[in-house]
N, C-alpha and C positions, 0 to 999 in steps of 0.2 A: 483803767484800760487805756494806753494810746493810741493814738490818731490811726495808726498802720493794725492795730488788732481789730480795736470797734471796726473798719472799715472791709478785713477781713472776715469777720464775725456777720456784717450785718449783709454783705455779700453773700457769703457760703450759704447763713439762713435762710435766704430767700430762696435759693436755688436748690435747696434739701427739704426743708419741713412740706412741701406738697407733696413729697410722696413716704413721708414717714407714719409707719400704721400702727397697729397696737401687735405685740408680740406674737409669733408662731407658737403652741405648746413646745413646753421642754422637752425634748427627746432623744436625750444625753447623758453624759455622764457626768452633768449636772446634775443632783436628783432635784426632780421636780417641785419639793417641797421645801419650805424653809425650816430645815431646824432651830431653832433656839432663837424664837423673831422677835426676842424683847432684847435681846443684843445683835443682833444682824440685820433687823431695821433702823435702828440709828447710826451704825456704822455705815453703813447703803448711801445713808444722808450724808453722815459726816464727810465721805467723798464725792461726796456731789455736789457739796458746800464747796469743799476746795479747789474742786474744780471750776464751780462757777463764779468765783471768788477771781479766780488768776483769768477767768478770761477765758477758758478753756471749752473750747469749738468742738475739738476732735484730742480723745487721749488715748492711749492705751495701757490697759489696767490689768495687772493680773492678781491671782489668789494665791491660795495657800490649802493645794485642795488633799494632801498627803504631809505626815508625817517628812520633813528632810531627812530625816535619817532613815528612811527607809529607800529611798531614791537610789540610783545610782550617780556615783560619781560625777559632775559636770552638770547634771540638770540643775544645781540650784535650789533657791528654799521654793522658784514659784512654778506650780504645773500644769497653767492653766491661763494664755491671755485673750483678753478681747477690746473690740476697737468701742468706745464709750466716744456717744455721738448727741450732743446736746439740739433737741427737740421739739416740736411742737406734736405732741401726741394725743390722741380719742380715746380718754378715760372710758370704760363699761356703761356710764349714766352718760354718754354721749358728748359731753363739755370736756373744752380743749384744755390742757396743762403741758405745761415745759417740763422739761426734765432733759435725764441722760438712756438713752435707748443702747442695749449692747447687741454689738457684732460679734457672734460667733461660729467657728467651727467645733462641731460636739461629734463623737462618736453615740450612734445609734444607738437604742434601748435592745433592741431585735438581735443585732452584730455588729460586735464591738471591733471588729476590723471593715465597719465603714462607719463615714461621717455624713453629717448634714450640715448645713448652715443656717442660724438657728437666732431670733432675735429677740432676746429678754431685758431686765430693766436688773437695775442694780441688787433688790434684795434678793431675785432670783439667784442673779449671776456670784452671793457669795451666801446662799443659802444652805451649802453642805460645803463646809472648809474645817482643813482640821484646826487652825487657829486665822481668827478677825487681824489679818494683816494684807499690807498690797502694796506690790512695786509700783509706781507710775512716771510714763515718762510722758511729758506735754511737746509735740513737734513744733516747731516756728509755725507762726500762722501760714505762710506760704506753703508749707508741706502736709497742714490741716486742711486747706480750700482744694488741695490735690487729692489726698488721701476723700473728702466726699464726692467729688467728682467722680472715683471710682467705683466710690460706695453705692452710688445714683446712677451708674449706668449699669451695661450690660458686662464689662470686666469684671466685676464681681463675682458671676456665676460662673464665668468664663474661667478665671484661678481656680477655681472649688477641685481639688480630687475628691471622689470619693472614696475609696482606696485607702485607708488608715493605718499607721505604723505610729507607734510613738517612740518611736526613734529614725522617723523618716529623714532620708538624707534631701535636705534643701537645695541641693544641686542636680537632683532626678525628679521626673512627675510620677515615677510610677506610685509612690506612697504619698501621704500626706500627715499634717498634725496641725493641732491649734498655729504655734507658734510659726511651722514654713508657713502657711496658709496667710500672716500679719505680714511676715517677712512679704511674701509676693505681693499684695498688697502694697505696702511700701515702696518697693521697687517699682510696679505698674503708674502709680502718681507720682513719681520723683523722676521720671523717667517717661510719661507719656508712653508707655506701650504694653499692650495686653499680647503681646505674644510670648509664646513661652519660651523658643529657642534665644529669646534675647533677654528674656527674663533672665534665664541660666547664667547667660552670658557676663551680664551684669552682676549678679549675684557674684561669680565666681572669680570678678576681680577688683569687687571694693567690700565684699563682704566672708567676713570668717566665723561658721557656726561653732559650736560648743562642743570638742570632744569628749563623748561618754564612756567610760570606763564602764567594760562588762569582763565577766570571767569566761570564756573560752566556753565551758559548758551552758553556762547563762545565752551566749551568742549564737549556739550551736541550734539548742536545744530550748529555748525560751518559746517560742510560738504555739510549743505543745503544752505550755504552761502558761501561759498568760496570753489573755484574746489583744488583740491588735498590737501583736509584737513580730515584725518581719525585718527583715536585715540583707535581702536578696538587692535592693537597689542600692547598698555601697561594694558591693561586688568585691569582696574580701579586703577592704582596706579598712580605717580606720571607721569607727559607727563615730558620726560628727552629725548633729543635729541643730535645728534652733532653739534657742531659750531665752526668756526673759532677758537676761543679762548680754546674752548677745546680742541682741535687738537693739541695746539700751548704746551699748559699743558702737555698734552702726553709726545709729543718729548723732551721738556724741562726736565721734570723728571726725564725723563731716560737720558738724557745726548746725544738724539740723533738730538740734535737743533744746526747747526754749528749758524744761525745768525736768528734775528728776527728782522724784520725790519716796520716801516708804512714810505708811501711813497707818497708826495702829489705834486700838481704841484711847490710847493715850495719851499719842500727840501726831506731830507731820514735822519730818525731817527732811530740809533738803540735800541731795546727793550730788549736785551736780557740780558743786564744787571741791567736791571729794575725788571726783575721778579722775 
């Protein structure tokens, strides 16, 4: 680890783990349960290794929680990210252990057109995936020590819509999804500001989401068939959302991507010299 990360690291830590707790229940479209925990807890690990390995403060990690070929168009193989946030946490038997604590927005068990925000630990967070894979991109430590600063204040609840579409446009607050939800995020710590007309602002001149290819009747008529599917806040133009992959564009751009990584049960590739 160098002089500029340890010192970054041992900064952000002290100013985070007082107020990091043990998890919320799951109440998402995460299912609560881990299937298949003699292969999805040591996977949980194995990224938690890597992470902790490179140094990594703050990442952002997503799944693989559907089939890509059922997806449409532009979403990508991942459907699912959250902020993974290295920890001091209150194990059940009361004794403290480190780890990686995840940040996420989930849509509700009750109504799947709204969300909660929602804070689980890794074998939860890939405990129902259709295949043990994950995109991860590592920020420079300076946009790590930003990214918890907003984690640890009150901008956190403050970004949250409840309001859920998964195809919400990142440039409107009326809807919301996992990925705008990272995206805002991001913007509010690289950027110092939890307001949302500049959030936008920002957003809509250094940042370009994913356009999703739908069929006309899919577009039309999808809400009557699939819960938390709305399309009223891109207001007949193109449906453009965020997604892994555009997240990962972002940081890279700007130069604010230390490592990009996929990570499967069978090795760790880096990407960031691919892009």
């Amino acid at each position: 680890m160098t002089t500029r990360i340890l010192f970054a690291f041992m900064l952000t830590l002290a100013l985070f783990t007082a107020n990091a707790g043990p998890a919320t229940a799951q109440a998402s479209s995460a299912a609560g349960t881990i299937e298949a925990p003699e292969k999805v807890i040591p996977f949980a690990k194995k990224v938690e290794r890597e992470l902790a390995e490179r140094g990594a403060l703050v990442a952002i990690v997503s799944r693989m929680g559907r089939d890509p070929k059922q997806m449409p168009d532009g979403i990508g193989e991942y459907t699912h990210v959250g902020i993974w946030v290295y920890s001091e946490m209150t194990a059940a038997d009361g004794s403290k252990v480190n780890g990686y604590a995840v940040y996420n927005l989930y849509q509700t068990e009750e109504d799947a057109g709204r969300s909660t925000l929602v804070q689980d630990f890794p074998a939860e967070f890939f405990g129902s995936v259709f295949d043990l894979k994950t995109g991860i991109v590592i920020p420079t430590p300076e946009v790590q020590a930003e990214i918890l600063r907003v984690l640890n204040s009150p901008a956190y609840g403050k970004l949250h819509v409840p309001a859920y579409s998964v195809v919400a446009n990142p440039y409107d607050w009326r809807y919301q999804n996992c990925t705008n939800f990272v995206m805002s995020v991001l913007v509010s710590a690289i950027y110092g500001t939890d307001d949302r007309a500049e959030i936008t602002g920002y957003l809509k001149a250094h940042y370009e989401p994913q356009q999703v290819k739908l069929s006309g009747v899919t577009r039309a008529f999808g809400s009557i068939f699939v819960d938390g599917f709305a399309t009223s806040d891109h207001e007949g133009g193109p449906l453009r959302t965020s997604t892994f992959d555009s997240i990962v564009r972002f940081l890279t751009t700007y130069g604010m991507a230390e490592a990009v990584l996929e990570v499967t049960e069978d090795e760790v590739t880096e990407k960031l010299t691919e892009l």
